[in-house]
N, C-alpha and C positions, 0 to 999 in steps of 0.2 A: 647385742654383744658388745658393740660399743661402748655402751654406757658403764657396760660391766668392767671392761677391762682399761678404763680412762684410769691413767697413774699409777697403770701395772705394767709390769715386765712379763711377757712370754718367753717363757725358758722352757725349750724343748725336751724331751726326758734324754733324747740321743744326747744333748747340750750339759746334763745336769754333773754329770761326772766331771767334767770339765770345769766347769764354775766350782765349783764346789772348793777347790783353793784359793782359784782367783776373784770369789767377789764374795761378799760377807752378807749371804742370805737370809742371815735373820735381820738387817735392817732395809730390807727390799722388799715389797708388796708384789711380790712373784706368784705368779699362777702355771702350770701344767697340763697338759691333757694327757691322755692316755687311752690304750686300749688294753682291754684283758683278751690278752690273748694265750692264758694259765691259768685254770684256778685247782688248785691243788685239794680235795677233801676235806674238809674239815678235821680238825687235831684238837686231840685234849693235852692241856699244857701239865705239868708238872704237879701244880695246881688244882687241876681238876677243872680247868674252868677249857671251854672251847673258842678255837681260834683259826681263821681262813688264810690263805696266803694266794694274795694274786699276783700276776706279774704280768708287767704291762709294759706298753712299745709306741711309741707315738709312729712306726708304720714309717719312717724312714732310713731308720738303721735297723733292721729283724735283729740284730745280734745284739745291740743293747738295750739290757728289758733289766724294767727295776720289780725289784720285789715288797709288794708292798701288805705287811702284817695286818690285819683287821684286828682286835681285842674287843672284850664288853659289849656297851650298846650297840657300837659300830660293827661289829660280828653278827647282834641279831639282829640288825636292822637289813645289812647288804648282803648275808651270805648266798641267797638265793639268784643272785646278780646275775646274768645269764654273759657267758664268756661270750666276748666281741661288741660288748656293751663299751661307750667312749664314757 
């Protein structure tokens, strides 16, 4: 894990609302974790195409959970993701 995270920034999802003014995330090699602690059924968009909605909590604040959209590959790939998976 180490290795992984040398010349990253750990920003917590409870953190993320906050930063989010004050530092300019797109030029930052920032990492997250999360937990699904929501997954909402699967939906058909507008579109016709199907799409998941998780919402997830890094387990220090319960009250701040991000919601996070899956679309495409990434819908078929993780929808079966088992809630409380990190």
């Amino acid at each position: 894990m180490d290795r992984k995270m040398a010349n990253r920034k750990l920003i917590r999802l409870s953190q993320l609302k906050n930063k989010l003014p004050t530092e300019n995330l797109e030029e930052i090699d920032w990492v997250t974790f999360g937990v699904i602690v929501k997954k909402v059924t699967p939906q058909s968009a507008n579109n016709g195409r199907t799409f998941s909605i998780w919402r997830l909590n890094d387990l220090r604040d319960l009250n701040a959970c991000v919601s996070l959209f899956l679309f495409g590959e990434v819908h078929k790939e993780h929808w079966k993701t088992d809630q409380g998976t990190v």
